[in-house]
C-alpha positions, 0 to 999 in steps of 0.5 A: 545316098551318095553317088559313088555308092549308088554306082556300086550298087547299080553297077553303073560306071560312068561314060568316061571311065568306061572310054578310059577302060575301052582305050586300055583294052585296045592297048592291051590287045596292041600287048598281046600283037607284040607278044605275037610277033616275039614269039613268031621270031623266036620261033623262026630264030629257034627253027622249031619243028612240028613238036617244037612248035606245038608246044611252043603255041601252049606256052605262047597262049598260056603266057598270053592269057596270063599277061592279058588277065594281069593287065585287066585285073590292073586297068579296070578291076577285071570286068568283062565286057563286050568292050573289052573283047572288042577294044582287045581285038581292036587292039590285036588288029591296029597292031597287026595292020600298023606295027607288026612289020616293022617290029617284026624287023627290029626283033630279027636284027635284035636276035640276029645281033645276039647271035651275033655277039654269041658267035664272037664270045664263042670264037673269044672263048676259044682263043683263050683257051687256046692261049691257056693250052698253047704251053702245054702243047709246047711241052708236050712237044718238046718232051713227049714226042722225042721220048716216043721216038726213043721207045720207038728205036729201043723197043725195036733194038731190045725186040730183036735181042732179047725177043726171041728168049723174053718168047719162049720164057713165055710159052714155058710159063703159059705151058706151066700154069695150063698144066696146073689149071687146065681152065687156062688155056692160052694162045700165042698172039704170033 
């Protein structure tokens, strides 16, 4: 019987693969620190509330688990094994204890640039708008605002000689259709 197809049959995996598998654990678990770190930014970042950060946590493990479930089926097939829960926390652990710190660091100062370039896009944006609304202003100015001003003065001059009549026109049609439809009643505004 050939070797390869005794290894399959007896379920035995030679030494050094088996050291090969134990090191892509570790560096899966080192992954899967990273993707600790970048969720507890984006959850700073985000400043996420009690709900927020709940339902941030289900996505965050969810997540997690699948990356952890596509590395395995990609580096040993997907076999659990002892060694692999242990590479995986060995993993988590030397990432937690050598390089969280300053990841965490480097994902901050990214976020904050971010935000950074955010804010001047914003304040860009606002300037061409302003840029693109600055004619109609202008015209608004020079048109609206004096015309305002005439319906000002005419509105008082044409109030004071024709009010009084333009009034009493009024009433006497509000009398008439109140005769005519009882339901309509109306009271002057004076």
């Amino acid at each position: 019987m050939p070797e390869l197809a005794w290894r399959v049959v007896h379920g035995l995996v030679p030494l050094l693969d088996q050291f090969y598998y134990f090191a892509l654990t570790i560096l899966i678990g080192m992954v899967a620190g990273f993707c600790y770190d970048l969720y507890k930014v984006t959850r700073g970042t985000l400043r996420l509330r009690r709900f927020g950060t709940a339902l941030g946590d289900i996505f965050f493990w969810l997540i997690l688990t699948g990356v952890v479930f596509i590395l395995l089926l990609l580096g040993n097939w997907g076999e659990v094994r002892l060694y692999v829960f242990l590479g995986l926390a060995l993993g988590v652990i030397l990432y937690l204890n050598f390089f969280s710190r300053s990841t965490t660091s480097l994902l901050n100062l990214f976020f904050r640039a971010i935000r950074q370039l955010g804010l001047w896009l914003l304040m860009l944006l606002a300037l061409i708008w302003k840029a693109l609304c600055l004619p109609f202003r202008i015209l608004y100015l020079m048109v609206a605002v004096p015309l305002g001003w005439t319906a000002k003065v005419l509105n008082k001059v044409t109030g004071r000689l024709i009010g009084k009549p333009v009034r009493r026109l009024k009433q006497k049609l509000r009398n008439r259709i109140a005769s005519i439809f009882p339901i309509f009643e109306y009271k002057d505004r004076e």
